[in-house]
C-alpha positions as CSV (number, residue, x, y, z in Angstrom):
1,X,87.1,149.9,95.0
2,X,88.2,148.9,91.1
3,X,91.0,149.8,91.6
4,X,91.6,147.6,95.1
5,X,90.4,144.8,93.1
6,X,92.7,145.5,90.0
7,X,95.6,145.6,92.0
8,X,94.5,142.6,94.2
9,X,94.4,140.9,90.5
10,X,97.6,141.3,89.4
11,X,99.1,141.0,92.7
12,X,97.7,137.1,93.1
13,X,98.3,136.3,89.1
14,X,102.5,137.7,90.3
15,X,102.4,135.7,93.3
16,X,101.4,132.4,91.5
17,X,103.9,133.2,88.7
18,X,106.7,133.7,91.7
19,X,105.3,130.5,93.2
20,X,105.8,128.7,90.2
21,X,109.1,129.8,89.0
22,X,110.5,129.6,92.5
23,X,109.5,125.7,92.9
24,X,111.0,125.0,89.2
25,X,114.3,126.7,90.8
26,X,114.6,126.2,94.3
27,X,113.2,122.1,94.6
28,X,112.3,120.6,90.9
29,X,115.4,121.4,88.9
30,X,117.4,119.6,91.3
31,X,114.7,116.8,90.4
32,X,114.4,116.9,86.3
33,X,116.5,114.3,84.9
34,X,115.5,115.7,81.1
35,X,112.8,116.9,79.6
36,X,109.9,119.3,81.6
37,X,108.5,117.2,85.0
38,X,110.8,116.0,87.2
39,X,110.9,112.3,87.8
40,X,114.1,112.0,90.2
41,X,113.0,111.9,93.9
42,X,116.5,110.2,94.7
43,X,116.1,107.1,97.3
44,X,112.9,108.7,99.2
45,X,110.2,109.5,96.7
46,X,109.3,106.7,93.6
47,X,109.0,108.7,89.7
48,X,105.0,108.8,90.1
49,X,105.4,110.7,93.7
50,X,107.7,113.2,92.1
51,X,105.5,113.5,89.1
52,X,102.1,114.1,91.2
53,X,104.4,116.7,93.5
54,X,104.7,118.6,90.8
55,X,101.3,118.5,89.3
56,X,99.8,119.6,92.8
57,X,102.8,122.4,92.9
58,X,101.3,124.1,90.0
59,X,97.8,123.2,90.4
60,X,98.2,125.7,93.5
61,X,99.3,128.6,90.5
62,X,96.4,127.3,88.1
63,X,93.8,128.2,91.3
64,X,95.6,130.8,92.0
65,X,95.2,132.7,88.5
66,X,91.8,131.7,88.7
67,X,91.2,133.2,91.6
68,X,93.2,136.4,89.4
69,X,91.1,135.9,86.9
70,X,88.0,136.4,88.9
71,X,89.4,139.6,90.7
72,X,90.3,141.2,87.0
73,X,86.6,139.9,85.9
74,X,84.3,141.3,88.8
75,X,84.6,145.0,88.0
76,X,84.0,145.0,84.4
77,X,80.9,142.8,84.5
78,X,77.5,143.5,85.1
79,X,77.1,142.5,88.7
80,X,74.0,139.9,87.4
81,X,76.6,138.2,85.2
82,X,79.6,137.5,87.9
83,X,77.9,134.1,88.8
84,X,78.4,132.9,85.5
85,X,81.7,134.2,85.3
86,X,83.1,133.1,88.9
87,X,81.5,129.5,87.2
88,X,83.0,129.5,83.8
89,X,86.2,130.6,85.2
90,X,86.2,127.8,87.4
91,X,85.5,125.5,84.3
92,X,88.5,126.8,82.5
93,X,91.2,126.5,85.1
94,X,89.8,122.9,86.4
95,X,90.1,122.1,82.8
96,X,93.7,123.1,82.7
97,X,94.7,121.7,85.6
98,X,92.7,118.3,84.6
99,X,95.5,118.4,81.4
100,X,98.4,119.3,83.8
101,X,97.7,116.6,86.1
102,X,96.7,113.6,82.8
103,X,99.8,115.2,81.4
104,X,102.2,115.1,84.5
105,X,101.4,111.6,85.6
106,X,101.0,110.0,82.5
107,X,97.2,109.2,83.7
108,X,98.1,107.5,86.9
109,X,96.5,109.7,88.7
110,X,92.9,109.7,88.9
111,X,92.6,113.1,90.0
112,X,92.5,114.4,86.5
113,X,89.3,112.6,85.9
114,X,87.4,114.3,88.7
115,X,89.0,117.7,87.7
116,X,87.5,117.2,84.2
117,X,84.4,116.2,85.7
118,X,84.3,119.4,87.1
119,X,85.5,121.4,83.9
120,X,82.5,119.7,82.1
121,X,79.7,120.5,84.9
122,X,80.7,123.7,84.8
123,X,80.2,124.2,81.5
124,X,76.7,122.8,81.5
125,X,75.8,125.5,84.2
């Protein structure tokens, strides 16, 4: 069964990597004006739509390595502790993606706010 849930690790960590690079190539490149988050959305989508597009794009790989994380955790913890690392996983990644999305939309969004919230409960657990 380790070894299932090994390769069922790295197989969700290379799918959100793949995820990832293939939006940056395939839909956001043709979007990026300069610098790293796109901002064009041409006469259909204003800068803040583009910019929160791409936050939620990657959000979906944050989650998704978290959910990799969890799958590389499980077999090498005591099965009493994988609660608290299922949690503080949880608390990392919604902490990362609390910075993507503060970062991406230049705090116009207010879903980095309940993302940290999140980050921070978990940590108190």
């Amino acid at each position: 069964m380790t070894e299932y849930v090994f390769i069922a690790g790295w197989l969700t960590f290379l799918l959100g990597l793949v995820h990832s690079v293939l939006g940056e190539v395939l839909i956001f490149r043709k979007m990026r004006v300069s610098g790293l988050i796109p901002t064009n959305g041409g006469t259909i989508l204003k800068e803040r739509n583009v910019r929160i597009l791409w936050a939620s794009w990657h959000l979906v790989t944050l989650f998704g390595w978290a959910f990799s994380a969890i799958l590389f955790g499980i077999p090498v913890v005591e099965l009493s502790e994988i609660p608290s690392l299922v949690i503080d996983i949880i608390g990392v990644f919604t902490f990362l993606g609390a910075a993507l999305v503060l970062i991406a939309t230049k705090a116009k969004h207010p879903g980095w706010i309940v993302l940290l919230v999140i980050s921070i409960l978990c940590g108190f657990s």
